[in-house]
C-alpha positions in Angstrom: -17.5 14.2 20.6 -18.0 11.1 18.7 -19.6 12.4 15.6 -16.6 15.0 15.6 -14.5 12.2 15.7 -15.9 10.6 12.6 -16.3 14.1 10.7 -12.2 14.5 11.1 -11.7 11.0 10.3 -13.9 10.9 7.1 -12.3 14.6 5.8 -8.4 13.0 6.4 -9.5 9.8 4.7 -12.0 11.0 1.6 -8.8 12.4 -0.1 -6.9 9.2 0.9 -9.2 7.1 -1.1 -8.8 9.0 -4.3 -4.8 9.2 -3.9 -5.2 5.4 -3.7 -6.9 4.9 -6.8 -4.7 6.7 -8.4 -1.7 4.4 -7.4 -3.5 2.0 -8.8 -4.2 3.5 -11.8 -0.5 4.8 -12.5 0.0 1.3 -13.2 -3.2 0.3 -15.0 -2.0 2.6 -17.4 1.1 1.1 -18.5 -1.5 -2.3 -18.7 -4.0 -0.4 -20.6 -1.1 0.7 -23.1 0.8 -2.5 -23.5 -2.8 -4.2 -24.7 -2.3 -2.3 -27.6 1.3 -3.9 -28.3 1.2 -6.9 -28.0 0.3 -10.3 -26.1 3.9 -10.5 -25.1 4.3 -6.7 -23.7 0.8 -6.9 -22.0 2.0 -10.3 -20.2 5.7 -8.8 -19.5 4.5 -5.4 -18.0 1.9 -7.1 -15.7 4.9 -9.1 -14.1 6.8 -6.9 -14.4 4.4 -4.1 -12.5 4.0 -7.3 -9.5 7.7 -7.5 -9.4 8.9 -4.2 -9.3 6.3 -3.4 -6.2 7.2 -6.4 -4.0 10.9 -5.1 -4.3 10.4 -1.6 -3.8 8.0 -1.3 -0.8 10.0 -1.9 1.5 12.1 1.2 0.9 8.5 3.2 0.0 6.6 2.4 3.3 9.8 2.7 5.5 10.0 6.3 4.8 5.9 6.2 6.0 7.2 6.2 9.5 7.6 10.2 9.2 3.9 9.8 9.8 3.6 9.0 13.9 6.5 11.3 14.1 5.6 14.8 12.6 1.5 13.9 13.7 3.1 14.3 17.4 5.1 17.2 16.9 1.9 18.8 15.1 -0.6 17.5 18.5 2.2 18.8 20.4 2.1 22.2 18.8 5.8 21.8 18.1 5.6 22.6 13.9 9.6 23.4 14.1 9.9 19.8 14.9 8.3 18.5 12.6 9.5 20.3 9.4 12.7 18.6 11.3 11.6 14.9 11.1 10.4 15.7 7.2 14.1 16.2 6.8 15.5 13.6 9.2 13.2 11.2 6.4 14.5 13.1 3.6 18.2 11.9 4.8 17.2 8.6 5.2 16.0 8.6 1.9 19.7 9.3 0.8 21.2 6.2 2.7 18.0 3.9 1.7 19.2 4.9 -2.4 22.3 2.3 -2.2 19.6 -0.7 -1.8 18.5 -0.2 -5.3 21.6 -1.8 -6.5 19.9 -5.2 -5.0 17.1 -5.1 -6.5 18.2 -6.3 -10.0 19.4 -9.3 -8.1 16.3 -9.9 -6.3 14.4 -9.6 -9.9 16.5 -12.4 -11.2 16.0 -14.7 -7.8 12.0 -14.3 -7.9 11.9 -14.9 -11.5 14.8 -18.4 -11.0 11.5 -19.2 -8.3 8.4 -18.7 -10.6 10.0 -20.1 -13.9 8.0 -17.5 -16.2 8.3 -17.9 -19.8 11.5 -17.1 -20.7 10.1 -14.3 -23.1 8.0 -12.8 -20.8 10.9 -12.3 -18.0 13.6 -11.3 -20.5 10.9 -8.4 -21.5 9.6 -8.0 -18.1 13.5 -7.3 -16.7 13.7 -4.3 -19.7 10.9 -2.9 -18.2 12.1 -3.0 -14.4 15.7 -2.0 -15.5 14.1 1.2 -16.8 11.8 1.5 -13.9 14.2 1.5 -11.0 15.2 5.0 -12.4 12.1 5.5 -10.6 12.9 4.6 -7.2 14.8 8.1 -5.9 11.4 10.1 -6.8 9.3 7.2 -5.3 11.3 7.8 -2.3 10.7 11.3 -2.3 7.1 11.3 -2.6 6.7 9.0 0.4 8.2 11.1 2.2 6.7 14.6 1.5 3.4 12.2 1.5 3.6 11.0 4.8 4.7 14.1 6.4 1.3 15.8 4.8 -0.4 13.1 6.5 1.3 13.8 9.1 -0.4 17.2 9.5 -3.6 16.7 8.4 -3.4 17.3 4.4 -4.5 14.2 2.5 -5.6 16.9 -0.1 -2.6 18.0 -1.3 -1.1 14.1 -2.4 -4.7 13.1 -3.7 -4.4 16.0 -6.2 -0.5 14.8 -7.2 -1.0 11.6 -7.7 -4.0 12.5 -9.9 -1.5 14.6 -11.8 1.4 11.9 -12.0 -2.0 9.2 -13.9 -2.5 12.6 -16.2 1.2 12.6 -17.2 2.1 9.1 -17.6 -1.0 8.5 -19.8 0.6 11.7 -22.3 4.1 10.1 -21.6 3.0 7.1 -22.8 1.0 8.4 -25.6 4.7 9.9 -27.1 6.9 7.1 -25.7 4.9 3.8 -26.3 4.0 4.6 -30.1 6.3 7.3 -30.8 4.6 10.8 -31.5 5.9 14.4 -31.4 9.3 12.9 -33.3 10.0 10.5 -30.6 10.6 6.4 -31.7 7.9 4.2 -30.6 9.3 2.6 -27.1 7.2 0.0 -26.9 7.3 -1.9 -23.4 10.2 0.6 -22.6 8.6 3.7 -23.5 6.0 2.7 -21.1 8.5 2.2 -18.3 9.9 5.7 -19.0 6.6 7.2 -18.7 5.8 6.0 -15.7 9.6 7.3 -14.3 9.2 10.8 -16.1 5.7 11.0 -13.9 6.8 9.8 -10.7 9.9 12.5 -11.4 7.1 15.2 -12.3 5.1 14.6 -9.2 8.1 14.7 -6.9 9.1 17.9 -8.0 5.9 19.0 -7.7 5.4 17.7 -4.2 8.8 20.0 -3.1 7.8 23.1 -4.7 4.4 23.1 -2.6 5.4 22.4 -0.1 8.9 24.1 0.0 5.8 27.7 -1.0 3.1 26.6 1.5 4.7 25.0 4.4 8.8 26.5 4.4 7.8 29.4 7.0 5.2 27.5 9.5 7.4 24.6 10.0 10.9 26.4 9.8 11.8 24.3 6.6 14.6 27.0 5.2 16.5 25.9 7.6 18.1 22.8 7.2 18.5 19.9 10.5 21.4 17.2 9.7 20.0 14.6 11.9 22.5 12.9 14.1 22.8 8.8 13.9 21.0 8.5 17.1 18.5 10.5 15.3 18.6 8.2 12.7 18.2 5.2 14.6 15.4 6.4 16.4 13.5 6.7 13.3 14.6 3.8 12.2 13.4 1.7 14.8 9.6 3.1 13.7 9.7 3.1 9.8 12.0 0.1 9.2 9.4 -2.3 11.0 7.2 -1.3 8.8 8.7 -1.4 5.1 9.4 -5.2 6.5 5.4 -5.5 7.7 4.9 -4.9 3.8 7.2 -6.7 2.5 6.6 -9.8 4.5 2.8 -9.1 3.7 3.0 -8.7 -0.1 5.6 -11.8 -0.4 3.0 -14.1 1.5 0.0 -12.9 -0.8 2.6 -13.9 -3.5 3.4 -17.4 -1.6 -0.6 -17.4 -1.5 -1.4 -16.7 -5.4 1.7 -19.2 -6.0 -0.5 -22.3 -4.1 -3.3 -21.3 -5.5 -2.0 -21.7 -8.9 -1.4 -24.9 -8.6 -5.3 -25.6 -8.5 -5.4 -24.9 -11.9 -6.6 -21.9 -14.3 -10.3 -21.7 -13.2 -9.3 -21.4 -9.5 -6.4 -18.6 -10.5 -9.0 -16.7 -12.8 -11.3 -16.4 -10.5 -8.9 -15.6 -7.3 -7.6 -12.4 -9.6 -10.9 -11.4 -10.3 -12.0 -11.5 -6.6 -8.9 -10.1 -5.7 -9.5 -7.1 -8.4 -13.0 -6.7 -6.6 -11.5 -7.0 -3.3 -8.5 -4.5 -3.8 -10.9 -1.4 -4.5 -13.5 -1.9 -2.1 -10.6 -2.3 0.9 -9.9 1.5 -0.3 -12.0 3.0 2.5 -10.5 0.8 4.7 -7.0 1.5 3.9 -7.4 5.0 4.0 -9.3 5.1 7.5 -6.7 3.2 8.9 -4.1 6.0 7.1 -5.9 8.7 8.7 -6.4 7.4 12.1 -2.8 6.6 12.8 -2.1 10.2 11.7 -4.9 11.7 14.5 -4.1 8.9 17.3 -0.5 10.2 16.9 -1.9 13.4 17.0 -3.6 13.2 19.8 -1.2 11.2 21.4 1.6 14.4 20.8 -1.5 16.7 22.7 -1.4 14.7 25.6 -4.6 13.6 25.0 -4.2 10.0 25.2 -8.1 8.9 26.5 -9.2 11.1 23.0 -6.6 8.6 21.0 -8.1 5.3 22.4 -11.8 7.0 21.3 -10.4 8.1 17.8 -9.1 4.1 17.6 -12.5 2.9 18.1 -14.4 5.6 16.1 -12.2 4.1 13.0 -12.9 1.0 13.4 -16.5 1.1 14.0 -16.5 3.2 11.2 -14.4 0.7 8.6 -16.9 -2.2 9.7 -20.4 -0.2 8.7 -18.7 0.7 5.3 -17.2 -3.2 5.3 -21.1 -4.2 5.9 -22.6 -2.2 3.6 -20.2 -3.6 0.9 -20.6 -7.1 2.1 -24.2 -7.0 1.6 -23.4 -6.3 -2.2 -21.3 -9.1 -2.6 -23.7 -11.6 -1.3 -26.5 -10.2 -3.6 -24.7 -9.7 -6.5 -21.8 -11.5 -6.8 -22.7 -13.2 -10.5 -23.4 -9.3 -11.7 -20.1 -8.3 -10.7 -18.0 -11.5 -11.6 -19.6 -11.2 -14.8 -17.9 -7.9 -15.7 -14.4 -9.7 -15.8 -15.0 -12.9 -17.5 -17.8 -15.2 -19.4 -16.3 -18.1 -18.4 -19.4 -19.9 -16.4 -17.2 -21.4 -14.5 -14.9 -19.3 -13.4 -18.1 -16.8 -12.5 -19.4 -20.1 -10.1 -16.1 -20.0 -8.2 -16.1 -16.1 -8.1 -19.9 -16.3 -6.3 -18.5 -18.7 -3.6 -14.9 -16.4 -2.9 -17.4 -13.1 -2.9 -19.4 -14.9 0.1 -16.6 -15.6 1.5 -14.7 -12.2 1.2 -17.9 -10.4 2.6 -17.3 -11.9 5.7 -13.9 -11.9 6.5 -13.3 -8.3 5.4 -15.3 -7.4 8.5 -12.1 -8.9 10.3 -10.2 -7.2 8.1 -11.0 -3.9 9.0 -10.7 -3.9 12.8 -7.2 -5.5 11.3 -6.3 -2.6 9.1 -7.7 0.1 11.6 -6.2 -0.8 14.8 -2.6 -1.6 12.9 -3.5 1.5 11.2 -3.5 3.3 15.1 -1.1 1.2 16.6 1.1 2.2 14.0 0.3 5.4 14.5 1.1 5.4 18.3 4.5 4.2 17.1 3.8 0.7 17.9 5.6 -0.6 14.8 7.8 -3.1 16.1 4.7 -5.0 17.7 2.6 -5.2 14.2 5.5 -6.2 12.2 6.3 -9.1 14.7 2.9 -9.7 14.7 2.8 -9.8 10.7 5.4 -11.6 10.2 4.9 -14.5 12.7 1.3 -15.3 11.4 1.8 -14.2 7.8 4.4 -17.3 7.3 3.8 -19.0 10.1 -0.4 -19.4 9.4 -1.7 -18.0 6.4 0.6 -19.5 3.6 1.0 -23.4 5.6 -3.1 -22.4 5.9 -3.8 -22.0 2.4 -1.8 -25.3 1.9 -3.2 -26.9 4.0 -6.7 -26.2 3.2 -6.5 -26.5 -0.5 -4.7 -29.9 -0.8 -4.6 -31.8 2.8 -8.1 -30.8 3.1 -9.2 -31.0 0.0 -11.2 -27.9 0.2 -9.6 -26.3 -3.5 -9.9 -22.4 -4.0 -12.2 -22.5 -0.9 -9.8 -23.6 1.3 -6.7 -22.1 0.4 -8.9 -18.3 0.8 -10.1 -20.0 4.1 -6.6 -19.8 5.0 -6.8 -15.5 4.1 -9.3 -16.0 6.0 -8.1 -17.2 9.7 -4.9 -15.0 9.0 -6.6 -12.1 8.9 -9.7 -12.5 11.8 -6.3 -13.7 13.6 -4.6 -10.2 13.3 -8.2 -8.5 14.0 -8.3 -10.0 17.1 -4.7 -9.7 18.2 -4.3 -6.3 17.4 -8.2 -5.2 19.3 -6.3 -6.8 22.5 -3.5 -5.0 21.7 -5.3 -1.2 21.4 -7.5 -2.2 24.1 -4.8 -3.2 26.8 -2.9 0.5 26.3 0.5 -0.1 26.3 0.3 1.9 23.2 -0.6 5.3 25.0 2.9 4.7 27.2 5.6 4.4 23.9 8.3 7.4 23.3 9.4 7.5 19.7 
């Protein structure tokens, strides 16, 4: 049953991966472009890029809570109901819109905090002002996204967001230097590329699955969800748009302290970072696909089958994290060395790589069993959870290390460090005690 398990797990999560890269890469591109601008765009759009995703994922990942939702209905063999949840989402979506009017507000406030060059930010707020066009598609495609999920098809969003990276690089092409009689945009044009994608692939996303999926889960015909209805959902996907949120902002708080150690420590935090960001992909994406078959499981009555999936995933996350560890600690120079020259920046890199190859094995029992916890609708818990030791640990930790104890870059990660095997421990407890199997969403 095990090796079952694992074969479902791996075939939800394998397209999961690839959808990820391409999020990353949709703004890589934008990057990749503004190189060829100038100093001044490059710098601008990087912010800029940091910004606009600290303010917008908490109205991306609240719409993720369609996940647990539909997942049960599908377990539960109950496909009616859950075409009704996507559209219960769908309506959230529309009361979630009027919170974009805040976010030019909270642009100004984080950039008052971080005193960029005053340049960069008056470029970088161009850029965001165009990009927030963006936000009613983003919304969308969470949505459709995690109702796939929700029944199994990772493929479907891998192959769209592939599409979206395809389209903004031709938008770009035309907008940033001006081809096909359009002006050269510059930073702009960049920012209307990426919107005329994220547009593309939401309209997309509705016609497939308005052809594919409108019959087998009674779609045509539209549910208006009461406000109890809307409540209840809200009580799953608003906890976690804040888990993000609060997680991303102390990450922030955490690259903030750490740039106080000076340029070599900063350089060489981003680069590991970089490193570290792609090879948590796997991780990410088991714990994506096991909260969509513990839910599953969970709507099937099958709640002994959940707790085994739980574990499966996380035994699973650790090989791959140990496998990827052991590269770190025997080549950590080789793969510093692809970012920089700087010797000493590529010294500091060798130590954080040591350093990340161990506590990503906490990491992934962390993202897996929040991953299933979440999953079991357990949302409220995580984001308590988060939140408490994200503010409460990890940023007065990575203070603490790098200045009271004097430990530098080394200490302030230490502090990533003891937040995170904190959360791997809390949350094994949590999915080992069961109160999980027991919540109604």
């Amino acid at each position: 049953m095990t090796i079952n398990l694992q074969k479902q797990l791996i075939q939800l999560a394998a397209p999961v991966v690839f959808s990820n890269l391409a999020f990353t890469l949709l703004g890589f591109v934008d990057t990749l472009f503004m190189g060829r601008v100038s100093t001044l765009a490059l710098g601008a759009v990087g912010l800029g890029s940091m910004t606009f995703l600290t303010a917008s994922l908490f109205l991306k990942t609240t719409l993720a809570g369609a996940t647990p939702f539909v997942s049960r209905m599908v377990g539960a063999g109950r496909k009616d109901e859950a075409g009704k949840y996507l559209q219960y989402f769908l309506c959230l979506t529309l009361l979630l819109l009027p919170l974009i009017s805040l976010l030019p507000g909270f642009f100004r406030l984080f950039f008052w905090l971080m005193k960029p060059d005053r340049q960069v930010a008056e470029a970088a707020m161009q850029y965001m002002a165009v990009r927030l066009y963006e936000i009613p598609a983003l919304l969308l495609v969470s949505s459709f996204t995690a109702f796939l999920l929700g029944i199994g098809n990772s493929l479907l969003p891998m192959i769209l967001n592939w599409v979206a990276v395809l389209v903004n690089v031709g938008a770009n092409w035309v907008l940033v230097f001006g081809h096909w009689g359009f002006p050269p945009l510059g930073l702009v044009g960049a920012a209307w590329g990426t919107v005329f994608a994220v547009w593309v692939q939401a309209v997309l996303f509705a016609l497939c699955i308005w052809f594919y999926y409108r019959k087998e889960y009674n779609l045509h015909r539209w549910h208006w969800p009461s406000w109890q209805d809307l409540w209840r959902i809200s009580k799953v996907g608003l906890p976690l748009g804040v888990t993000d949120s609060i997680e991303v902002g102390a990450f922030t708080a955490f690259f903030a302290i750490i740039s106080r150690l000076g340029t070599v420590a900063l350089a060489a935090s981003q680069i590991v970072n970089q490193i570290a960001a792609l090879a948590f992909m796997p991780g990410f994406a088991l714990g994506a696909a096991t909260g969509s078959l513990v839910g599953r499981y969970l709507g099937a009555g099958q709640a002994d089958r959940a707790e085994e999936l739980g574990w499966t995933g996380t035994k699973l996350c650790v090989s791959v994290m140990v496998a990827l560890g052991l590269f770190f600690v025997a080549f950590p120079r080789s793969m510093a060395s692809l970012f920089t020259a700087d010797k000493e920046v590529i010294e500091s890199c060798i130590s954080l790589l040591r350093l990340i190859a161990v506590y990503q094995l906490f990491d992934a029992v962390n993202i897996v069993l929040r991953g299933a916890l979440n999953g079991a609708g357990d949302t409220r818990f995580t984001m308590t959870i988060t939140m408490f030791f994200a503010w409460g640990l990890f940023v007065p930790g990575s203070y603490l290390g790098a200045f009271s104890l004097k430990l530098g870059v080394i200490g302030a990660w230490l502090g990533a460090f003891v937040y995170l095997a904190t959360l791997g421990v809390i949350f094994f407890f949590r999915f080992r005690h069961g109160a999980w199997k027991e919540i109604v969403i």
